[in-house]
N, C-alpha and C positions, 0 to 999 in steps of 0.2 A: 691490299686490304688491311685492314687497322687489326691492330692485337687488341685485347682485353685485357685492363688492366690489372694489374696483380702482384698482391702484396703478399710473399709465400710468409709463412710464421718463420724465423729467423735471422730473416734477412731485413735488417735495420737502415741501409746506407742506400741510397738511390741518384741520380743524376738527373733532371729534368735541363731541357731544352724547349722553347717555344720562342718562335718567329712573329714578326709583326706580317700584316696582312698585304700582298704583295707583293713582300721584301721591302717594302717603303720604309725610310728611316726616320720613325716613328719618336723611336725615340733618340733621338741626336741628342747628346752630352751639354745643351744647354743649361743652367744653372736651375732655372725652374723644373724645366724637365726628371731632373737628378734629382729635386729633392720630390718632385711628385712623388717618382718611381719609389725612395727610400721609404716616404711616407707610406706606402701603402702594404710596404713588405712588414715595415713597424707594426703597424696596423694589426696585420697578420700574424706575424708574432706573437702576439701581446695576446689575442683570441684563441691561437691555438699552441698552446704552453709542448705540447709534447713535440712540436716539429723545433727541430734546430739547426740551423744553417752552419753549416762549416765554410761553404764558400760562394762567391757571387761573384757576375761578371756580366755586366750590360755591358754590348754595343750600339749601335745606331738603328740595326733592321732587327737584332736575336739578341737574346739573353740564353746564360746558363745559369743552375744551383745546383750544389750539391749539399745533402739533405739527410738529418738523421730522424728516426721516428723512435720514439717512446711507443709501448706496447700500446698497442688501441690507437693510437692517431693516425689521423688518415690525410695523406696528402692531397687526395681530390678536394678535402673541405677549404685546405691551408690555399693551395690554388684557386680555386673557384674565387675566395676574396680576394687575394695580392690581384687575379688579373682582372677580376671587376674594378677596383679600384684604379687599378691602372688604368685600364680602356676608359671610364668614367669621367677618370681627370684629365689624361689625356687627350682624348675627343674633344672635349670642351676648349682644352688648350688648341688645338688644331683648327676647331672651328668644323670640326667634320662629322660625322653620324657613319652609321655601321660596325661592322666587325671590327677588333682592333687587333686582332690576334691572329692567326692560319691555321687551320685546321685546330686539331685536338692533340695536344700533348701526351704523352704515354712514359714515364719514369720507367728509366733505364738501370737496374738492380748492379750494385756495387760488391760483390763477391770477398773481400779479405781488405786487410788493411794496407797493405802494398798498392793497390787497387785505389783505392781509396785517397793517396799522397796523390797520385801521379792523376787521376781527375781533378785534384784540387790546381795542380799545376797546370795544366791544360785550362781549364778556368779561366788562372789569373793571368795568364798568357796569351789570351784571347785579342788583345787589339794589337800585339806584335806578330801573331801568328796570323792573321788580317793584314798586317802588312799597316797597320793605320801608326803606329808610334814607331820610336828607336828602341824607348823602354817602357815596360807596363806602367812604372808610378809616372808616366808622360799623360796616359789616360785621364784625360777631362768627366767620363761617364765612373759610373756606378761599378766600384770594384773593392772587393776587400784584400785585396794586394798587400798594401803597405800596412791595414787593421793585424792581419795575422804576420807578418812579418817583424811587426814593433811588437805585438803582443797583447796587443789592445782587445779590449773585450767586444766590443762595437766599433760598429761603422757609424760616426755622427757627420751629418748632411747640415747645414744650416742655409735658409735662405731669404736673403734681405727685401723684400717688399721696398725696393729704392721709389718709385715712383709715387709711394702714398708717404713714403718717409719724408720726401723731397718737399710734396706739397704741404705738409704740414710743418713743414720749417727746416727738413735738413740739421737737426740739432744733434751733435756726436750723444748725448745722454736721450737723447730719444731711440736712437738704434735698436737695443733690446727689444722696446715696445713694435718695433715691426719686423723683427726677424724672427722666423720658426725654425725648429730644429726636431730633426728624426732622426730615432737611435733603431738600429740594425744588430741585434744581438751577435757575435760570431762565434762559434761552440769550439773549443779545440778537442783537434782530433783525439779519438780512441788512444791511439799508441805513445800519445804524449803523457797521455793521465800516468801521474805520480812520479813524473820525473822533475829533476832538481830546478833550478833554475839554469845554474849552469848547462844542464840537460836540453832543456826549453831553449835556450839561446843559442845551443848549437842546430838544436831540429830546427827553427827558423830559419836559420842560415841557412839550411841545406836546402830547404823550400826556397828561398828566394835562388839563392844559386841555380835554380834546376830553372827557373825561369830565364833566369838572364843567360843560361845556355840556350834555352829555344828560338829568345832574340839573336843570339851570334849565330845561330843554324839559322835562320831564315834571311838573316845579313849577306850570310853568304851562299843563300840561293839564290837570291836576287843578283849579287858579283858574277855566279855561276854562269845566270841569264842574261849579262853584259847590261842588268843595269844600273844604274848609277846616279839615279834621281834621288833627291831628297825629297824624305817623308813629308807631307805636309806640317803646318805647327798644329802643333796637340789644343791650340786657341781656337783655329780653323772651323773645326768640327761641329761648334757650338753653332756654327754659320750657315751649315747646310742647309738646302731645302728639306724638308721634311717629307715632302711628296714624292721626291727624286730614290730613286735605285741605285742599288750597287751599282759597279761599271761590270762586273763579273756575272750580275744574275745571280737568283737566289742557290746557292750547289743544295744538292740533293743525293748525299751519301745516304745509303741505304743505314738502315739505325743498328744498333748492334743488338745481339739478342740480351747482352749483359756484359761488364766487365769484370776479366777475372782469368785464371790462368784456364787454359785449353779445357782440363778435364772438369772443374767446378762448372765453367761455360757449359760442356755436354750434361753435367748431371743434372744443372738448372731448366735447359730445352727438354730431356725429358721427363721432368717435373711441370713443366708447360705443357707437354702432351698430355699429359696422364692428366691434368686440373681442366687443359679444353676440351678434353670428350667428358667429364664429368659434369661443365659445365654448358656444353650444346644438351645434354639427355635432360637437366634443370631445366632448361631456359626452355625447350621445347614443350614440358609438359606443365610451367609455368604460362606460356601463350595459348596452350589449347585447356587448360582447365580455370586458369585465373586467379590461381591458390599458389599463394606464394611457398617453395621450394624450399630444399635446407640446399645453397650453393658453396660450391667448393670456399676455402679458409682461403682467405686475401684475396676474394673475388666480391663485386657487386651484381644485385640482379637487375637484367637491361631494361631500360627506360624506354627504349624505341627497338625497333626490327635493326638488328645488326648481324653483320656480317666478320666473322674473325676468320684472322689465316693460321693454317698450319705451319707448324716449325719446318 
């Protein structure tokens, strides 16, 4: 059964995860593709000033973010656009109609800034920890790997409209006039703020390091597993069917309640308990009188008959 989403007052950092519908790889690292997807998180962006992304990380069936909120902003709003836009243009690109997403998303609360490093890492590590590259800046799709790594403020997407370029003449001074570009804001982290440069170029380092460590640990589970195939080329990708499944099936680890060390985890769960009986006694005398409630701080009230689970 699904949780309720919940945004407690202090806690600013979150992780979101959401799958395409399926597991069908939706969104494959083709050129158009990557810059739809950018465009629309730009989009987003730009609408919703207090959300800011620290880190991002498409693959071909799922995406991750990790997400900071300004007081008052709400990620279901920042959401609802980035994946309308997405599904919108995508489907269109596909040629297909329906759902383009699985289920409903539920943001995952980031506990401390230790916390906070090591989801960004997990992230941008995502198509080596898939087993799809040798190394993350090999990823063909949508990743700010190499944006925070160099230092850079955004992630810039550009994408050449070649076939209306072509027919109007193919002229290198015409190019501009057919290529678009979307900028991806990238926030740096909390624990970086007010350090030197020198400072900043060692925490990058250390960030990319902790990546190109989870490539060599996955290098050598695969040696471990006697095997010894080459990766596909990181070109490849761009080539998929779109309709096609993983070879593994979508995995279905259970979601965490939050990240964070042992005891911040327990004293968040029961802050969940105490905000879901506050919010079944709302919700219930909202549906039997019709008058809208005062509901628990970081909660919304339900749209439809829902069903939430206990911690």
């Amino acid at each position: 059964m699904a949780r309720i989403r919940w945004y407690p007052p202090g806690i600013r950092y979150y992780e979101v995860v959401f799958k395409c519908a399926g597991d069908e790889m939706l969104m494959r690292p083709d050129p158009r593709t990557v810059f739809l997807i950018a465009r629309a998180i730009s989009m987003a962006c730009r609408k919703y000033a207090g959300i800011h992304v620290h880190a991002l990380g498409f693959v071909s069936n799922h995406a991750h973010l990790v997400l900071a909120l300004d007081g008052g902003a709400r990620v279901s709003s920042f959401m609802q656009l980035m994946n309308s836009q997405i599904a919108t243009s995508l489907n269109e690109l596909r040629g297909r109609r329906g759902h383009f997403f699985e289920g409903r998303y539920v943001p995952t609360a980031i506990l401390d800034d230790a916390h906070l490093f090591a989801r960004m890492t997990y992230v941008h590590a995502q198509p080596v920890h898939h087993d799809l590259v040798e190394r993350a800046e090999e990823w063909p799709g949508l990743s700010s790997f190499r944006a925070v790594c160099e230092g850079k403020p955004a992630v810039e997407v550009a994408w050449l409209d070649e076939e209306a370029w072509r027919a109007a003449g193919g002229r290198q001074d015409q190019i501009r006039d057919y290529t678009e570009t979307a900028s991806i804001p990238i926030a740096s982290l909390p624990q970086w703020s007010g350090s030197s440069e020198h400072e900043l170029r060692a925490a990058r380092r250390a960030h990319e390091q902790s990546v190109r460590d989870r490539a060599r640990e996955k290098r050598a589970e695969r040696a471990g597993r006697g095997e010894h195939r080459r990766l596909p080329r990181p070109s490849s990708y761009a080539r998929i069917d779109p309709f096609s499944r993983s070879s593994g099936g979508a995995m279905r680890r259970p979601r965490p309640w939050a990240h964070g060390d042992e005891l911040a985890i327990m004293v968040y769960r029961e802050g969940y308990s105490m905000m879901l009986e506050a919010y079944r006694v709302s919700s219930r005398r909202f549906r039997s009188t019709g008058i809208l409630c005062v509901f628990p701080a970081g909660t919304f009230p339900p749209r439809t008959e829902l069903t939430v689970a206990a911690p």
